[in-house]
C-alpha angles and dihedrals in degrees: 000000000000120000124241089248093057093054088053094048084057091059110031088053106124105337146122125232093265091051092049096055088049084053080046102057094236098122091163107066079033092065095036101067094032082059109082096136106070106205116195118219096157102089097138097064094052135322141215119289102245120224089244088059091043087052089052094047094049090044092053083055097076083058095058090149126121099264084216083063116107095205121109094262094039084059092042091061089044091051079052097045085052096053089060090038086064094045089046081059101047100059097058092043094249141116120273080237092064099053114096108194113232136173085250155317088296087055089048103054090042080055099061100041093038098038094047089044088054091064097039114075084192102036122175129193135207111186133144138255088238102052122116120292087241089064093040093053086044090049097053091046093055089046087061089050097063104266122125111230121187123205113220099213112228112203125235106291089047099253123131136215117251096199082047090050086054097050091053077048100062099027109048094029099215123209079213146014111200108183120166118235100214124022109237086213108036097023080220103158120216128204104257106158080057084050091044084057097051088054112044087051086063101042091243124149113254124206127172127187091220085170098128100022092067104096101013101063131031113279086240098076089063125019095078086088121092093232123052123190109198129170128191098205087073095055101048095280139110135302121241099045140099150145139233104205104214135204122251110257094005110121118221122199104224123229095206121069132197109084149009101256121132093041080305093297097113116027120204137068113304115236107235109187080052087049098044093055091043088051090049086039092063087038087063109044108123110191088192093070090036087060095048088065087072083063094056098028086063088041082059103046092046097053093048088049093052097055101027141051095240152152124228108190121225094010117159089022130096103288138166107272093239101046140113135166111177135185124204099194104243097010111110107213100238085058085060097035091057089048097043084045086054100048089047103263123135110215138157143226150180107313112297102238111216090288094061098236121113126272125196112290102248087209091067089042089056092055098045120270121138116245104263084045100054082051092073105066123122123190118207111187128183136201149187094299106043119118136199084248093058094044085051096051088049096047092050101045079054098050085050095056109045084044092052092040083048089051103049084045092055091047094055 
């Protein structure tokens, strides 16, 4: 029998620390001191804050007044908030007038279901399966409260029927349809100006969570509907702040209360600094950049298919140009994500539950993957800075871990 000084020796010989903890088997501390470079692929769930956004935050600083005021520098910071509420406008191809100020897309889209419900004694909803957790938990509330809510299914590569979608529209005869234009899983796009059309010939309420669509795709996809859901945090500005984009002449009951600010739809004080970056933020959106992602988010999924068995949801189908959700059969994606966060990669899954591991991702569920399934999907999600250095980096860390899990499955 070997000593416990031999086997060391075995793998000790010639051989750095690094190298010690790989002989080892302990591939997580490995990777973690090998990983001095951090690369983000997580885009989707918030990006970095641009200079341009900061400049524009420290400048909203100096018109720190109350923009209700009617003195000369409250009216100053509402001549400020204005501005960004033009530019906020402009990106999505409506009119300042239109723009109702939130904490954020989840506000938003509890906004248009809650606030339409407020003013329809008999109020339907058509929603979807995929949609954000925000809608869906909007949605159940407003189930226990009486009103009666549909589920358009949405196959396995998360597309939906158009002739099914008009049938649930003349048979169930839905207040309101909220249907999202991108998946902020799948980055699966759907055709809402053909939605907005269905339901406009039928006098039927339209709202879309174009939270992550907005930057990334031309304004013309989604602001046909009657209810738009925008974020600044997913576009390089702050947290905190959001918009729901609402139609000309359709009322809206507000769920806040205090005041009468945002053409009394959402009562409270703006915040302006929030307002100010998300203002910068839509000034700056550049769809020519967003559209180069598609380049290297195709350079991505083709060097991780020549090397791996794997599934790429959506693909070959109308995406977002930064998105991937990727399944490796038999990983479980918390498995990968420890491994990515250790050798410095920043990736995403199915929603964390309170505990902070990963549950199945209810997208997938939706679409009809089974649960251990819907567990193994893995987002990557680029951005403005990413390189094809950085893509490849990330490829090819991946490829090396699910190699090197596959391997020490196959030894046991």
């Amino acid at each position: 029998m070997s000593s416990g000084m031999d086997i060391w020796g075995k793998v000790t010989q010639g051989a750095n620390f690094v190298q010690i903890l790989v002989n080892l088997g302990l591939f997580g501390y490995a990777a973690a001191l090998m990983a001095s470079t951090r690369f983000y692929a997580d885009h989707n769930a918030t990006t970095p804050i641009s200079e341009g956004v900061w400049e524009r935050i420290q400048l909203s600083r100096k018109l720190w007044a109350n923009p209700s005021s009617i003195h000369e520098p409250g009216r100053k910071a509402h001549e400020f908030m204005e501005e960004s509420r033009s530019w906020v406008a402009q990106a999505v191809g409506l009119s300042p007038t239109q723009v109702v100020f939130t904490s954020g897309g989840s506000e938003a889209n509890t906004l248009a279901l809650w606030g339409s419900e407020l003013q329809n004694k008999d109020f339907r909803l058509l929603t979807m399966g995929i949609e954000h957790s925000s809608l869906l938990d909007t949605a159940k509330h407003l189930a226990k409260k009486g009103s009666q809510v549909a589920y358009l299914a949405t196959d396995r590569d998360g597309q939906i029927d158009l002739e099914k979608l008009e049938d649930e529209l003349d048979l169930f005869h839905p207040s309101l349809v909220s249907l999202m234009a991108a998946n902020n899983e799948t980055g699966a796009l759907y055709p809402i100006p053909e939605i907005a059309k269905l339901c406009e010939k039928r006098g039927v309420l339209f709202h879309t969570d174009a939270v992550q669509a907005l930057g990334k795709i031309p304004a013309a996809h989604f602001n046909s509907a009657n209810m738009i859901s925008i974020s600044a945090h997913k576009i390089y500005g702050p947290k905190g702040i959001g918009a729901l984009l609402v139609g000309k002449g359709l009322s809206l009951h507000a769920t806040h209360f205090g005041g009468s600010q945002e053409i009394k739809r959402r009562g409270g004080t703006q915040n302006t600094l929030g307002i100010a970056g998300f203002g910068a933020a839509c000034r700056e959106i550049d769809l020519g950049k967003a559209e180069s992602l598609s380049r290297l988010r195709d350079r991505f999924e083709e060097r991780l298919l020549s090397r791996l068995e794997t599934r790429i949801f959506c693909r070959g189908f109308s995406r977002l140009p930064n998105t991937s959700l990727i399944r490796f059969p038999g990983i479980s994606a918390d498995v990968l994500l420890s491994a990515l966060d250790l050798a410095g990669v920043s990736a995403s899954a199915g929603s964390a539950c309170s505990s902070g591991s990963i549950s199945p991702s209810h997208v997938l569920l939706a679409m009809g993957y089974p649960r251990e399934e819907a567990k193994e999907g893995l987002r990557f999600s680029w951005g403005t800075e990413t390189t094809e250095e950085i893509v490849d980096s990330v490829a090819d860390t991946l490829i090396e871990i699910v190699q090197r899990i596959q391997e020490r499955r196959r030894s046991c």
